[in-house]
TORKOL-4160 file (C-alpha; in steps of 0.2 Angstrom, whole numbers, padded with zeros to 4 digits, m for minus):
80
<pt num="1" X="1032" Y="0811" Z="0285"/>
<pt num="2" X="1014" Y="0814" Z="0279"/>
<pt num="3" X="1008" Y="0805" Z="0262"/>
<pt num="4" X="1005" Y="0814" Z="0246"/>
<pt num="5" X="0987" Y="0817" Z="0249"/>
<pt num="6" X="0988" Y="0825" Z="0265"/>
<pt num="7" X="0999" Y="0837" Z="0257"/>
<pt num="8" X="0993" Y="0840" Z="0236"/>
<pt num="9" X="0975" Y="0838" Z="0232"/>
<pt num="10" X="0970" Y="0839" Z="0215"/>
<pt num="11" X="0950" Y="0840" Z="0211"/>
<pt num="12" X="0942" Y="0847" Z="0195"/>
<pt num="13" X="0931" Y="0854" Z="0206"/>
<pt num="14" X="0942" Y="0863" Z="0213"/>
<pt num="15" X="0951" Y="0878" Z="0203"/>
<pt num="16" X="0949" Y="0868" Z="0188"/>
<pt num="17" X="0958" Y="0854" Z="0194"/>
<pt num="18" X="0976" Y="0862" Z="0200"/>
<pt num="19" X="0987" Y="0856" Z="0212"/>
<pt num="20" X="0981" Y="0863" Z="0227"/>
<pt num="21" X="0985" Y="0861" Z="0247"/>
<pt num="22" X="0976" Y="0847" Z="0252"/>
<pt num="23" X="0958" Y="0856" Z="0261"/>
<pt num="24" X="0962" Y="0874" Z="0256"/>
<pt num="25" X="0961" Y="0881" Z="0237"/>
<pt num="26" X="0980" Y="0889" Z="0239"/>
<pt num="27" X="0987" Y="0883" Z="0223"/>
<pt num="28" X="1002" Y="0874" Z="0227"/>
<pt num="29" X="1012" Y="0887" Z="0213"/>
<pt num="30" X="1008" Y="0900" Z="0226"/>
<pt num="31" X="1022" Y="0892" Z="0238"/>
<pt num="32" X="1036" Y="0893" Z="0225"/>
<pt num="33" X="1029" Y="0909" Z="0219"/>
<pt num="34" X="1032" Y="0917" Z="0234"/>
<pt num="35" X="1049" Y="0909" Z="0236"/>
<pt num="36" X="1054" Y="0915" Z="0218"/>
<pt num="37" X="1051" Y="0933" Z="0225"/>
<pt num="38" X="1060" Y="0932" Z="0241"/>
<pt num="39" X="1045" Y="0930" Z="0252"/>
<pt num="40" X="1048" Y="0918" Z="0267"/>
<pt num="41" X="1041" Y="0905" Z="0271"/>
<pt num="42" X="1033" Y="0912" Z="0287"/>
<pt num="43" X="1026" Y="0927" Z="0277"/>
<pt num="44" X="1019" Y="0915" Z="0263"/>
<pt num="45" X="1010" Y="0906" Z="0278"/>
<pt num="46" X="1001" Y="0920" Z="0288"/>
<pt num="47" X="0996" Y="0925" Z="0268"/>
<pt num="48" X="0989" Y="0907" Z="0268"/>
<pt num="49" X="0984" Y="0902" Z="0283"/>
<pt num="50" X="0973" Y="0888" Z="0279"/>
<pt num="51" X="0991" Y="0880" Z="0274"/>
<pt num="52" X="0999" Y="0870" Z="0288"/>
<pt num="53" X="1018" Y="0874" Z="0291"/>
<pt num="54" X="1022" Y="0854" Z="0291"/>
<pt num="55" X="1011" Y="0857" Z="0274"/>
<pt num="56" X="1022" Y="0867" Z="0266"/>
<pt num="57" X="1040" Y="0860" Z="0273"/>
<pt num="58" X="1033" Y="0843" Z="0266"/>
<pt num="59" X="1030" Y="0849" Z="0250"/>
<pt num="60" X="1046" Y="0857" Z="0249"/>
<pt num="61" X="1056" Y="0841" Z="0254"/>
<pt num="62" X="1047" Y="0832" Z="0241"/>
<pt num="63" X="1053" Y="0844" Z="0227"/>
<pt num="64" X="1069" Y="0841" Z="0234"/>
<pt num="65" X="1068" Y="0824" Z="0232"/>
<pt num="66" X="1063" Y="0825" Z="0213"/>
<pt num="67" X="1076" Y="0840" Z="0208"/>
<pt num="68" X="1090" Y="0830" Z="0217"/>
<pt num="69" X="1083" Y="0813" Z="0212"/>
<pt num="70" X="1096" Y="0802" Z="0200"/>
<pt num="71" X="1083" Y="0793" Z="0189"/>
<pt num="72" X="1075" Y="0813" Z="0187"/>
<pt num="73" X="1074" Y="0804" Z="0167"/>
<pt num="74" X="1061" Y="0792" Z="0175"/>
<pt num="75" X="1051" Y="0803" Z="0184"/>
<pt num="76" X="1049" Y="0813" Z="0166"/>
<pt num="77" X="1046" Y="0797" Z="0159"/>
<pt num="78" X="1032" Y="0794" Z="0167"/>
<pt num="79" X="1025" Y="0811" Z="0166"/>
<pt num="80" X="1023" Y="0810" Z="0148"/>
């Protein structure tokens, strides 16, 4: 599995500092965007193509792990 930073980059250089893909300027929101509108993943990726399939399948795992996460009170806890 690839780490974090191979997959979310996040730069105040670059678009103001939001989460982005890690060596492209697709803000990561773009992904769910897509998702939210019924646009597969292989049409949000030829729209993108500077994002990496294993890119965007990581990403998604890890929102997985956090939505279906147990101690999802922690994870908010140590947002704030």
């Amino acid at each position: 599995m690839e780490t974090i930073k191979n997959i979310i980059n996040i730069d105040s250089e670059i678009l103001g500092g939001q989460p982005v893909f890690s060596g492209t300027r697709v803000p990561i929101q773009t992904l769910f965007s897509h998702l939210e509108k019924g646009i597969s993943l292989a049409d949000f990726l030829e729209d993108f193509p500077t994002v990496s399939k294993e890119q965007a399948i990581a990403l998604l795992e890890i929102a997985e792990k956090i939505c279906t996460s147990k101690n999802i009170e922690k994870i908010y806890e140590s947002a704030a």
